[in-house]
C-alpha positions as CSV (number, residue, x, y, z in Angstrom):
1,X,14.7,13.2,-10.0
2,X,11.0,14.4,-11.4
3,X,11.7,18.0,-10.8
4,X,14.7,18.1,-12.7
5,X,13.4,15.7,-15.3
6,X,16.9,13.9,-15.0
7,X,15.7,10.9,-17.6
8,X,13.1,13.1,-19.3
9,X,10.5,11.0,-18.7
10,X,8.4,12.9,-16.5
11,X,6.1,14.7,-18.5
12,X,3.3,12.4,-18.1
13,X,3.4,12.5,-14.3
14,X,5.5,11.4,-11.2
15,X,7.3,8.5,-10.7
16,X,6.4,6.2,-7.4
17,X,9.3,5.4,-6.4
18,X,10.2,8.8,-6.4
19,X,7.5,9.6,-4.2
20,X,8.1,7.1,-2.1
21,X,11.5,8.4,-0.4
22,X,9.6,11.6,0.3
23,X,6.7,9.7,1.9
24,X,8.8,7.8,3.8
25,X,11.1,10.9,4.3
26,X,8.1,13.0,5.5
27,X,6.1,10.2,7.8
28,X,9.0,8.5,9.1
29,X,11.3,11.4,9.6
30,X,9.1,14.6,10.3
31,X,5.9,12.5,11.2
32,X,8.3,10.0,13.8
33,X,6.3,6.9,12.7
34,X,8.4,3.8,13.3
35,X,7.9,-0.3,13.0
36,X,7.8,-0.3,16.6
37,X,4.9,2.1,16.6
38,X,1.7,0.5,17.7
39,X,-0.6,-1.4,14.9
40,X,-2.4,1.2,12.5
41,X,-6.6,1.0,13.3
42,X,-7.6,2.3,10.1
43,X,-6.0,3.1,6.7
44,X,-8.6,5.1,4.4
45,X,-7.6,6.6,0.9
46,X,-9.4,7.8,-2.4
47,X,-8.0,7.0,-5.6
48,X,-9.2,8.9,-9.0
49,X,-8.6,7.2,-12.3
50,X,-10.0,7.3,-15.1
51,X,-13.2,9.2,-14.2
52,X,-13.9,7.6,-11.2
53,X,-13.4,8.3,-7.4
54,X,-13.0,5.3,-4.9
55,X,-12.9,5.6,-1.2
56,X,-11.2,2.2,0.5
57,X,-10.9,1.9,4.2
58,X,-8.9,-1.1,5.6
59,X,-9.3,-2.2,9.5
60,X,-7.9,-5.2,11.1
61,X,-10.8,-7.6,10.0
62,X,-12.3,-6.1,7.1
63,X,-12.0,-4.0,4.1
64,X,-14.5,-1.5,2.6
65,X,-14.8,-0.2,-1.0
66,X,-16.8,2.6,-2.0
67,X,-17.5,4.2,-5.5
68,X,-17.8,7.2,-5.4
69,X,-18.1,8.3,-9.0
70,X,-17.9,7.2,-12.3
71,X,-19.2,4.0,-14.4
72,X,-19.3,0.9,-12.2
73,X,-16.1,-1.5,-12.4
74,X,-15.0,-4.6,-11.1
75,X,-12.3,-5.3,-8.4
76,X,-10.2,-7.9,-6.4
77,X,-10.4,-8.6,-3.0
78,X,-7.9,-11.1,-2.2
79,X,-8.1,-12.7,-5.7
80,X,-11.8,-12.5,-5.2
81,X,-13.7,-10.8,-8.0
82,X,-16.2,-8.3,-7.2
83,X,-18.6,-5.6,-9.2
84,X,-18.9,-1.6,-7.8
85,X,-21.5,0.4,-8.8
86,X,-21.9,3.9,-8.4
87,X,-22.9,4.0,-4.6
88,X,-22.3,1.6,-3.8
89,X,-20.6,0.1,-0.2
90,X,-18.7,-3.5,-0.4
91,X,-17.4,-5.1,2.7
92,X,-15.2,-8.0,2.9
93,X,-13.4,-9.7,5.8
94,X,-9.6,-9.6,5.7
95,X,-8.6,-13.7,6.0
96,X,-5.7,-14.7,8.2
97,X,-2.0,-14.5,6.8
98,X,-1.0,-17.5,5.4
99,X,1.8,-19.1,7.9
100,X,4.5,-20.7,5.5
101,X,8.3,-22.2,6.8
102,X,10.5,-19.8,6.7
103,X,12.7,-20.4,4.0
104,X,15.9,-21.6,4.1
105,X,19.1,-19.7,3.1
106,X,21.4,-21.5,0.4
107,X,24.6,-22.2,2.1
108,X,27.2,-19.5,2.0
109,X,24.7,-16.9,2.6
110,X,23.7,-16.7,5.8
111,X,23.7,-13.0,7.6
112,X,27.1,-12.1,9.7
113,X,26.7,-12.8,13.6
114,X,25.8,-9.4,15.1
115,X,28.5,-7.6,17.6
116,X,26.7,-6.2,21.0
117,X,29.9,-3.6,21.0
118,X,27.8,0.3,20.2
């Protein structure tokens, strides 16, 4: 869709979602990673905007934020605001999930009963 330019909107970058299907085409079909897989230890990423460089690496129990370059901003960490200087290393802990009932479907809509017969 961005190659071709099919809604000529792409001349100011990529779209997403776009990139999205190839991610998921690339890590999930070439790559074999599957929601059975075992639980990620580590996610770490760099984004650029706007002049700066931030490094963020996400464990299990925590989440670190590094700036890398550029002016100093300020973030959210679980709707917790916090300041980033040039660097600068910021660790918080990742809280618990928040359990909640599941919700309930509206009458009419639950799912069809599943067949065992493959």
């Amino acid at each position: 869709m961005d190659l071709a330019d099919l809604q000529h909107n792409a001349r100011d970058g990529l779209h997403i979602a776009a990139l999205a299907s190839s991610w998921t085409a690339f890590i999930a079909g070439f790559g074999g990673l599957r929601h059975d897989s075992p639980q990620l230890a580590r996610l770490a990423f760099r984004l650029h905007d706007r002049h700066r460089a931030l490094h963020i690496e996400i464990t299990p129990g925590q989440a670190r934020y590094e700036l890398l370059a550029g002016p100093p901003l300020t973030l959210e960490h679980h709707r917790r605001p916090f300041n980033l200087a040039l660097g600068d290393t910021v660790t918080h802990p990742i809280p618990p999930p928040i359990s909640a009932p599941r919700p309930h479907r509206p009458s009419g809509r639950e799912p069809n009963p599943r067949s065992d017969t493959a």
